[in-house]
N, C-alpha and C positions, 0 to 999 in steps of 0.2 A: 920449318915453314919457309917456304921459296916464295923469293918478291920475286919483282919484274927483272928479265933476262933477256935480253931481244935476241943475245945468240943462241939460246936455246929456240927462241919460236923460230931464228932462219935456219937452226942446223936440220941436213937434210935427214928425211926420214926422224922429227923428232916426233910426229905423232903416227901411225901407220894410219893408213885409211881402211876404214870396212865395205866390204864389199856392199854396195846398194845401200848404207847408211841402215843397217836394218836398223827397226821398232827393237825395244826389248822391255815396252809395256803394251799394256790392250790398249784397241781401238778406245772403250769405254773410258779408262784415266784418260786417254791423251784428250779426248774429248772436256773433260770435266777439269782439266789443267791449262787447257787454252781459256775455256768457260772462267776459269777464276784471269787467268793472265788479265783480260779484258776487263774484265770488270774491276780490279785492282787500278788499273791504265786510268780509271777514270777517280772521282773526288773520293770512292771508297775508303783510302786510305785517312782522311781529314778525321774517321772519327776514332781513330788511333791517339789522336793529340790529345794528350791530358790535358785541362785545363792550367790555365796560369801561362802555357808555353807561349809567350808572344818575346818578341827581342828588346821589347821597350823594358820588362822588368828581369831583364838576364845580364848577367856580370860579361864583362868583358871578355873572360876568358870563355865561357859556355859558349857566347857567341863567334869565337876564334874558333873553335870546335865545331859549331855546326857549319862554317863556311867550308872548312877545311873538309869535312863531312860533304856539302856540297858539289863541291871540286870534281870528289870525288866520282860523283853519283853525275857531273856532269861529263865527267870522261866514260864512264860505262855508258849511259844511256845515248852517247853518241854512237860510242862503238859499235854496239849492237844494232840500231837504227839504218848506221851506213854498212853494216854486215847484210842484214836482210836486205836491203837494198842491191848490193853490189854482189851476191854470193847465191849460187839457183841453190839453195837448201834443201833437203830432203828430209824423208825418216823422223827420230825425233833429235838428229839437230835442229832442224826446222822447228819444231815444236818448242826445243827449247832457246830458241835464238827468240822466237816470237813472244814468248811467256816472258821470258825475263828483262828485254827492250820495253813492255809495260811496263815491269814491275819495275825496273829504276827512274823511270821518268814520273811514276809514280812517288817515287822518293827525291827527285825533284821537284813536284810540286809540292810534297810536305813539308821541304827543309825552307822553300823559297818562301811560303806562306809564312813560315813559323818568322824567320830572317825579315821579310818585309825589303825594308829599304834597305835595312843593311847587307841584304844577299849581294853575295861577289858575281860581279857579271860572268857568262859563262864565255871562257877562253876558247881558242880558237883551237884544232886539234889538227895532228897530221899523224897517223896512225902505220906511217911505216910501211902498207901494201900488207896490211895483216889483216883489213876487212874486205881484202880481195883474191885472198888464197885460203882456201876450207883450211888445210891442215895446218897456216898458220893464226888460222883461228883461233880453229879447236886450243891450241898450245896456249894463244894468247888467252883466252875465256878462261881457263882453269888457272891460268897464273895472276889475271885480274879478280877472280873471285874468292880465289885463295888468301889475296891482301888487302882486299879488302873485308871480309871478316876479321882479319888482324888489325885490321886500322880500326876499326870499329873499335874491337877488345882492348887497343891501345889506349885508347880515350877514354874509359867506363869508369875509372877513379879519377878522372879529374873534371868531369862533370861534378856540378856546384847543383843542378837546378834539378830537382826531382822527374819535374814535366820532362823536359829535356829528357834526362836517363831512359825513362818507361818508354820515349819515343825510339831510341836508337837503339832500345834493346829491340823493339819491335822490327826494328830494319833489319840490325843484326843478324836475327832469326831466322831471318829471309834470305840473307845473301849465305852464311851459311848451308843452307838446302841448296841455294843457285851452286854452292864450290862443290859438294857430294854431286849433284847432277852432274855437270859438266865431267867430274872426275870417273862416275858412271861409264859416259858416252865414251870417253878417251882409253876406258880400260884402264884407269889407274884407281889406287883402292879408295873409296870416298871418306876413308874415316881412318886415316893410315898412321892416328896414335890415341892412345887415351886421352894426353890432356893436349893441350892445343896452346901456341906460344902468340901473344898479343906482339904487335910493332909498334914502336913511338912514332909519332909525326916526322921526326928527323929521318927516321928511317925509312918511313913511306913516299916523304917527298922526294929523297934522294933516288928511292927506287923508280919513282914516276919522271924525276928531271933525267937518268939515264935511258928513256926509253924513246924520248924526244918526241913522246906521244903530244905534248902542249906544246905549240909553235908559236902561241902567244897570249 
C-alpha cells in the first residue's frame, strides 16, 4: 500500500496523459454516476447514520477517530473542490473529479453532524500546485484515495461504538470504489492484490504532515 509521496506526484512523466482524456464508460453510466454524485452531495447520506451515533454518548477515543476521520475527509473534499475549480477537466476525469468532490463533502457533513460541537475546525490547506497540474493530480487522487481507504481499515477495531462502525464502513466502501476509479483512469490495476493492508493513524498522519498539504 503507498501513502503520500509528493516526489512521486512531481517526478516527471509520473502519470502519462491520454490522449483527449478518452471515456472508457458509456454516455448512459457516466450519466447515472454524476445523477448519484449529486444527490449524495446533498443530506442523502444522513440516513446512513445508525442511530444512537451522536458525540454526546461516544467514548473519547471513537470521537478521536472520527475527527481524525474528519481531517481527513476535510483535506480530500478541498482538493477536489479546488481541482475542479483550477483544472479545464475533461472525459471521465471530469466526471470523476465531480462525483467524488460530492461524495466527500458529503462525508463531511456526516462526520460534522455526527461530531456536533466537538468536530475539529477544518484546517487550512496548501496543496503543493497539485490542483493545478492534471498529471499531478491524477498521481495525487490515487495516492489520496489509496490511504485513505487504509485509514479507514486502520481504525475498524478500535471503534468502541456500533453506530459509529456501520457508519465508516459505509464511507469505507465508497472511498474504496473512489481508489479502483481513479486507478482505472491512471491505467494502473484497480485491485492490484487480494488482500489489502490497513495504516495506523501514526502512519497516516506522518504521511499527510510529509506532504505539507495542512499549512495550518
Amino acid at each position: 500500500m503507498r501513502v503520500f509521496d509528493l516526489e512521486t506526484v512531481d517526478a516527471d512523466g509520473a502519470i502519462e496523459e491520454t490522449s483527449g482524456e478518452a471515456m472508457t464508460r458509456n454516455d448512459a453510466v457516466r450519466r447515472a454516476v454524476t445523477f448519484g454524485g449529486a444527490f449524495l452531495g446533498g443530506g442523502a447520506l444522513l440516513g446512513l447514520l445508525a442511530p444512537g451515533a451522536k458525540a454526546a454518548s461516544l467514548s473519547k477515543g471513537d470521537v478521536a477517530i472520527l475527527n481524525y476521520a474528519l481531517t481527513l475527509e476535510y483535506l480530500e473534499a478541498t482538493f477536489y473542490t479546488e481541482a475542479q475549480a483550477n483544472l479545464n477537466l475533461t472525459g471521465e476525469l471530469a466526471v470523476f473529479t465531480r462525483v467524488v468532490r460530492a461524495h466527500e463533502s458529503a462525508h463531511v457533513n456526516i462526520l460534522r453532524t455526527v461530531l456536533g460541537r466537538k468536530a475539529v475546525k477544518k484546517p487550512k490547506f496548501d496543496f503543493q500546485g497539485t490542483t493545478r497540474d492534471v498529471a499531478k493530480f491524477r498521481a495525487t487522487s490515487q495516492l489520496l484515495e489509496d490511504t485513505g481507504v487504509a485509514a479507514y481499515k486502520g481504525q475498524a477495531g478500535r471503534v468502541k461504538s456500533h453506530s459509529v462502525l456501520v457508519s465508516a464502513l459505509s464511507i469505507h466502501a465508497v472511498e474504496a470504489r473512489h481508489a479502483g476509479w481513479i486507478r482505472a483512469i491512471n491505467g494502473a490495476a484497480p485491485a492490484p492484490d487480494a488482500f489489502d493492508k490497513p495504516l495506523t493513524m501514526k502512519q497516516v498522519l506522518a504521511a499527510v504532515a510529509k506532504t505539507k498539504f495542512i499549512a495550518g
